[in-house]
N, C-alpha and C positions, 0 to 999 in steps of 0.2 A: 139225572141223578147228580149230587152236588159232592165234589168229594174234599172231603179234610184236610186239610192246608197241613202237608209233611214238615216237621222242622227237620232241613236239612243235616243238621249234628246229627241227631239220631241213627237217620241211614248212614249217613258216614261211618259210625262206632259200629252198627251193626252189620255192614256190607259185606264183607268178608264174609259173614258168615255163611249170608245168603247167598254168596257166591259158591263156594264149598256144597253148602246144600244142594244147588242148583245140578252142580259138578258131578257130584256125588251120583246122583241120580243119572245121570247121562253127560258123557264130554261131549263138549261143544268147544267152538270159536270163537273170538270176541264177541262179532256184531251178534251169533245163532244167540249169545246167551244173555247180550244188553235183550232183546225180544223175547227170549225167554221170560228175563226179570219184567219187563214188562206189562207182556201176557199176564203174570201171577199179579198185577196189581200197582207195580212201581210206575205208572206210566210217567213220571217223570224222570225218571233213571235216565241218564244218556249215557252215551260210547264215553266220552272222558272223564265221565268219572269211573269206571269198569276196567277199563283198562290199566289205570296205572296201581287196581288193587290184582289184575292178574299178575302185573308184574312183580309187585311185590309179593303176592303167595308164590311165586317158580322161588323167585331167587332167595327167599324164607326155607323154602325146601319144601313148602304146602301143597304146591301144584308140581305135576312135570307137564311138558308139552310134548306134541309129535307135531310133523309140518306135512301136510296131506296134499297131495297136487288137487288142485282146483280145475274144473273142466272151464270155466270162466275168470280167470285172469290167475295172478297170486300165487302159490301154494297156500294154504291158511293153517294155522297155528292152533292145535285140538287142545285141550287142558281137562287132564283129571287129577283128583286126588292123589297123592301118595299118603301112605299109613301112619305119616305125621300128618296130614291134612284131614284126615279124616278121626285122630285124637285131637286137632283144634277144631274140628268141628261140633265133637259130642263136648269141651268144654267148653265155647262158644254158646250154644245149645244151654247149657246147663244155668253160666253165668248167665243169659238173657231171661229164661226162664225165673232164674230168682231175682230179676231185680223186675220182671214183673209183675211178680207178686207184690214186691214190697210195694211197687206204684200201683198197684189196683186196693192193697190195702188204705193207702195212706188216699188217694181219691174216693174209695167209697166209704171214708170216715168222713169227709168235708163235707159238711153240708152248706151248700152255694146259697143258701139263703142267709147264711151270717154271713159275719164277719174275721172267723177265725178265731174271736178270742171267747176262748173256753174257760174264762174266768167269774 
């Protein structure tokens, strides 16, 4: 199966959110949740880009963390929402949502056999 060539900006603008989403659903650790995103589909997601968006949701106030001892090295670092994280999430949600729209609108007016011009 061939998959769609991602334009990185995209995920970038909407990372966050899927982060949050992810979170929301269940706290996780950095690397449990780069494979998490994964799993759902991003298979090109890696640990550096994840990372420096958990960082900036803690210190945003989006995420907290807790530090869990590790039975195999580390302690590692949990991340879930707080109740700002979870009101940037539903407008996250919201905003992606409508500017969906408006791209499935304005794509399923174009007809790829022209040229664009509607004149």
């Amino acid at each position: 199966m061939n998959e769609i060539a991602r334009d990185p900006q995209l995920l970038k603008g909407i990372l966050p959110t899927l982060v949050l989403a992810a979170l929301t659903r269940h706290e996780s650790y950095g690397y449990e949740l780069v494979t998490r995103l994964q799993d759902a589909g991003l298979t090109e997601i890696a640990p550096g880009t994840v990372y420096p968006v958990l960082a900036r949701l803690e210190r945003d106030g989006d995420l907290e963390a807790r530090l869990v001892a590790s039975p195999s090295g580390p302690a590692r670092k949990y991340y879930s929402p707080t109740p700002a994280g979870r009101t940037r999430l539903a407008e996250g949600t919201l905003a992606w949502d409508a500017l969906a729209r408006v791209v499935q609108t304005m794509t399923s007016a174009t007809d790829p056999t022209t040229d664009g011009d509607d004149r």
